[in-house]
KEPA-274418 format. One record per atom (N, C-alpha, C): z, y, x. Coordinates in steps of 0.05 Angstrom, whole numbers, padded with zeros to 5 digits, always signed. Layout:
N
ZYX...
% end
This chain:
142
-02336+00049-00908-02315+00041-00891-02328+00028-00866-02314+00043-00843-02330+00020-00817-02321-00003-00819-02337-00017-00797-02337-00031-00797-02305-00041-00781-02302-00025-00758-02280-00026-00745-02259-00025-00752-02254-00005-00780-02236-00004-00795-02229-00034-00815-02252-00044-00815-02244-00069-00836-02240-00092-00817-02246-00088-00793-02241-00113-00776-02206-00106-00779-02194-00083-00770-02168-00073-00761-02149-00083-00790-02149-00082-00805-02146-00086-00834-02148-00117-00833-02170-00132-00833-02161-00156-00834-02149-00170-00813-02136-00158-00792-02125-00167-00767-02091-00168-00782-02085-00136-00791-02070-00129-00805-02057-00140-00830-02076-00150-00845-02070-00170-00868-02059-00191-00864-02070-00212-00844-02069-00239-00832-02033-00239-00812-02037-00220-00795-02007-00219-00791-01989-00210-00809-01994-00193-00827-01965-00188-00848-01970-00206-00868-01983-00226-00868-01979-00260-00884-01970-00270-00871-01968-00273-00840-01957-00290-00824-01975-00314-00824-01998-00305-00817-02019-00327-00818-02028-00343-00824-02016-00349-00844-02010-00359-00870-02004-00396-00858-01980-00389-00833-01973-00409-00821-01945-00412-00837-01928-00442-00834-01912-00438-00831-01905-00480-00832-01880-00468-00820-01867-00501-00810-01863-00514-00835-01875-00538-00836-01867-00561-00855-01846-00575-00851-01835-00584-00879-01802-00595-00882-01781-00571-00872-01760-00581-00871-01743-00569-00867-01720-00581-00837-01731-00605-00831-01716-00613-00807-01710-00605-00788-01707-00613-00775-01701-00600-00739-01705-00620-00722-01724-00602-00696-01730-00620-00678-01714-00602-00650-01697-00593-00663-01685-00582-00642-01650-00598-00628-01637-00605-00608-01611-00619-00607-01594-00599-00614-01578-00624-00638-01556-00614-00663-01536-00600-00648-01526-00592-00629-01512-00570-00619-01527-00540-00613-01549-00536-00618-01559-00516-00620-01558-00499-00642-01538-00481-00639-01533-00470-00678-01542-00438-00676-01542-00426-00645-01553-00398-00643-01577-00403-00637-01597-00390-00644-01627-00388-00632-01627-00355-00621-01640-00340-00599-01640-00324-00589-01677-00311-00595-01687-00290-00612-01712-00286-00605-01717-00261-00606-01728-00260-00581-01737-00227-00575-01756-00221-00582-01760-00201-00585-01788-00187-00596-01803-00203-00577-01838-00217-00595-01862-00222-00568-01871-00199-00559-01879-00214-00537-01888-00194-00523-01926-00191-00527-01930-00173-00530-01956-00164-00535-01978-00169-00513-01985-00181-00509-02012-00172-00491-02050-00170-00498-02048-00163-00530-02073-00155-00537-02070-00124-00541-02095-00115-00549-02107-00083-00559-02088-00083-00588-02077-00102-00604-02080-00102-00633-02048-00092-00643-02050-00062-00647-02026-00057-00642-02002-00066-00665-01979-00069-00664-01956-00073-00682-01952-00107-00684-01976-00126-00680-01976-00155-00686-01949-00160-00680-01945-00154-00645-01919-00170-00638-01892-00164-00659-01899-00144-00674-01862-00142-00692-01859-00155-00711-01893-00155-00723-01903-00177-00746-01900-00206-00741-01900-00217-00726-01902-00232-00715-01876-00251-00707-01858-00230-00694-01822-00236-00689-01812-00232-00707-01819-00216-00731-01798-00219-00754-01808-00246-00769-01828-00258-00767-01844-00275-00783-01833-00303-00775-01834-00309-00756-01817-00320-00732-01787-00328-00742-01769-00308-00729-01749-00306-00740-01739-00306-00776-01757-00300-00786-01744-00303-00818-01745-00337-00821-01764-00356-00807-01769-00380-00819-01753-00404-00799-01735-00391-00768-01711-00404-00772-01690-00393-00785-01686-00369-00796-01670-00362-00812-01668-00385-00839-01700-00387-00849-01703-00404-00872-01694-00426-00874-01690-00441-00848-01681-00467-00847-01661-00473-00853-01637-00447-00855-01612-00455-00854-01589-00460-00842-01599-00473-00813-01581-00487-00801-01580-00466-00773-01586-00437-00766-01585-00432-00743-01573-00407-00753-01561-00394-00732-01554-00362-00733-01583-00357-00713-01595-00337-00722-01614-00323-00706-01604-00286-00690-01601-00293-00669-01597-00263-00654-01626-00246-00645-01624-00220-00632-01646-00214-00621-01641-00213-00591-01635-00232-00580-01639-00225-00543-01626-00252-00538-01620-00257-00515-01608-00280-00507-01578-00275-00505-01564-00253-00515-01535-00257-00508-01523-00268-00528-01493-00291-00523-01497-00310-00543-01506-00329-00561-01538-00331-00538-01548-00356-00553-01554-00377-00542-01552-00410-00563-01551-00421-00543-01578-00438-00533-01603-00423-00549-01628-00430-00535-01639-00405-00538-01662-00401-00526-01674-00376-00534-01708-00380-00534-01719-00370-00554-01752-00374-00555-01761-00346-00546-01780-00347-00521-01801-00333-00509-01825-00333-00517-01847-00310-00521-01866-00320-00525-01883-00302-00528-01905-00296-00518-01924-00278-00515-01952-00276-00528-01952-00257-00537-01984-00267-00553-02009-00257-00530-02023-00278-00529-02048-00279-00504-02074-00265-00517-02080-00272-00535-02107-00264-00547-02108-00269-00578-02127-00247-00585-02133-00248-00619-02165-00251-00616-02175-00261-00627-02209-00263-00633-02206-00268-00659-02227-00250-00665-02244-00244-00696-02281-00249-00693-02285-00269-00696-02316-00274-00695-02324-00275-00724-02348-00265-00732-02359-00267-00757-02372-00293-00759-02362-00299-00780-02369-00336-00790-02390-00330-00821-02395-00315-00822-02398-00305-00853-02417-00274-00859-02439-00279-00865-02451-00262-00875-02465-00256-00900-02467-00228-00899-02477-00218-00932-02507-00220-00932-02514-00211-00954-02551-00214-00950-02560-00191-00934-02541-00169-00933-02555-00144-00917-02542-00148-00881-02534-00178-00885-02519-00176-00851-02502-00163-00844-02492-00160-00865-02454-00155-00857-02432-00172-00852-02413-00171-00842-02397-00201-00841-02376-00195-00862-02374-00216-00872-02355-00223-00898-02342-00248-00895-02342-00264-00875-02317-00281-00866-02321-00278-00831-02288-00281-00837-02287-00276-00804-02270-00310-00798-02269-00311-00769-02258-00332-00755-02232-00313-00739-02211-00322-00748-02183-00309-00732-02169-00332-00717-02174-00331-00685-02158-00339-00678-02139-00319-00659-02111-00345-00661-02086-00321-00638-02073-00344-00624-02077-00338-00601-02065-00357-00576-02042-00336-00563-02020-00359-00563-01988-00352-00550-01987-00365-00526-01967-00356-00510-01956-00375-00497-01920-00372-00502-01917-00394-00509-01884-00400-00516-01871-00423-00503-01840-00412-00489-01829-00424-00481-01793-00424-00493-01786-00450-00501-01763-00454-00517-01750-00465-00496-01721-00457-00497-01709-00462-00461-01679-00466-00478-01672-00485-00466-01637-00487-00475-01624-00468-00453-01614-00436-00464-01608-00428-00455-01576-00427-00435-01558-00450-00446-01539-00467-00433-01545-00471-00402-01568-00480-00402-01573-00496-00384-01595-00488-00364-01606-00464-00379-01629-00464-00369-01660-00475-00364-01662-00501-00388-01683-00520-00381-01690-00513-00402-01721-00521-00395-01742-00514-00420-01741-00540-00438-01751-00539-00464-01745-00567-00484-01763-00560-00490-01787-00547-00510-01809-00545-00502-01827-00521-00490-01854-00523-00479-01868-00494-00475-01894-00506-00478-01913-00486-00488-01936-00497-00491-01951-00459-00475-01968-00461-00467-01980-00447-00449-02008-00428-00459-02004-00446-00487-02037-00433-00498-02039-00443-00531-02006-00441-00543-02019-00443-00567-02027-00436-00587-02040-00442-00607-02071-00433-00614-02061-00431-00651-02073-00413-00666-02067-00426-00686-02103-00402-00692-02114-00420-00715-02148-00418-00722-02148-00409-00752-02160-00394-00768-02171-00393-00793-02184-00379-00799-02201-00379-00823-02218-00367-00830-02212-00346-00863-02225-00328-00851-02218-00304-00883-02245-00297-00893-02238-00287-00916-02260-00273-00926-02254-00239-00926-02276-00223-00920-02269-00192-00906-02284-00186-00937-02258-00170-00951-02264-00166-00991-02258-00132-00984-02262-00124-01006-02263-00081-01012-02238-00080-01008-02219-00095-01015-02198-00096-01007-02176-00101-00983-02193-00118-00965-02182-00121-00938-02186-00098-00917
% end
């Protein structure tokens, strides 16, 4: 198996886990009149193809999870909407075999997201570069 092929694969893995991120508790830091959330597909801006759908459904299933929001896909009818673009994926090898192969990798994926009360038009939050970091092990299986 190439090598390219197992990088692609564990790029692949890591987004259909959903990065093995996800929001703690169940609260909301969002204002209690916000009951539609609006999220559009991200928008892609790496080589790594399919992430962004992986990524918006992953997204969207975990304000679904919360409970307390209807989730749409676009901004019509909603009354905030999350934007958000994926900037970069890096895979550096953190991890090698005795013959110098890599067997753990370093995955990072930087967004830029902006959460906007769409009422109003003002942003409540945006962060410009955020980052989320981990490390895998690259197995016969990944």
């Amino acid at each position: 198996m190439s090598r390219l092929f197992c990088v692609a694969a564990l790029v692949c893995a890591i987004a259909s886990s959903g990065c093995g991120y996800a929001l703690a508790g169940r609260g909301s830091f969002l204002p209690s009149d916000i009951r539609v959330v609006g999220i559009p597909q991200l928008v892609n801006r790496t080589t790594f193809f399919d992430v962004e759908q992986i990524l918006t459904e992953k997204i969207r299933n975990e304000f679904i999870g919360r409970g307390k929001y209807r989730v749409v896909p676009d901004a019509a009818g909603a009354d905030a909407l999350l934007n958000a673009e994926i900037i970069s994926i890096t895979l550096s090898p953190v991890g090698l075999t005795n013959t110098q192969l890599a067997s753990r990798y370093q995955f990072v994926l930087t967004m830029k997201v902006d959460f906007v009360d769409a009422r109003v038009n003002r942003s409540l939050w945006e962060n410009d570069a955020l980052s989320f970091t981990g490390e895998y092990d690259l197995t016969a299986s990944t």
